[in-house]
C-alpha positions, 0 to 999 in steps of 0.5 A: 649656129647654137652654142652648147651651154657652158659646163662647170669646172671644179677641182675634185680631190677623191681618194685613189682606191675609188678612183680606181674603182670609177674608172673600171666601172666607167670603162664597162659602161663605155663612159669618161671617169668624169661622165660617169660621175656626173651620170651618178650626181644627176641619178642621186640628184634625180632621186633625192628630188623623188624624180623618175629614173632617166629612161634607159639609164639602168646600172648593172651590177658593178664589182671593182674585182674582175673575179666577181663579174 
């Protein structure tokens, strides 16, 4: 039987109103707050890095204000 690797744990203090934000932009890709930040570090990584984009890992268009969706 493989073991998963171990995750790293931190303490991320984020201010409320992006908080809010992350968790409605999450809930329409079907993903945990703490998956879609970390979809989102690995994306800014990846593309700091020059790297090609994960295939199929598109972002649609995002609006924290539901009357602009």
């Amino acid at each position: 039987m493989s073991q998963m690797p171990q995750r790293k744990s931190f303490l991320l203090r984020i201010d409320p109103a992006l908080w809010s934000d992350l968790e409605t932009w999450s809930a329409q890709e079907l993903r945990s707050v703490n998956s879609q930040i970390e979809y989102l570090l690995r994306q800014a990584v990846l593309k700091r890095k020059g790297s090609p984009p994960v295939p199929g890992a598109t972002e649609p268009p995002f609006s924290p204000d539901p009357k602009k969706r």
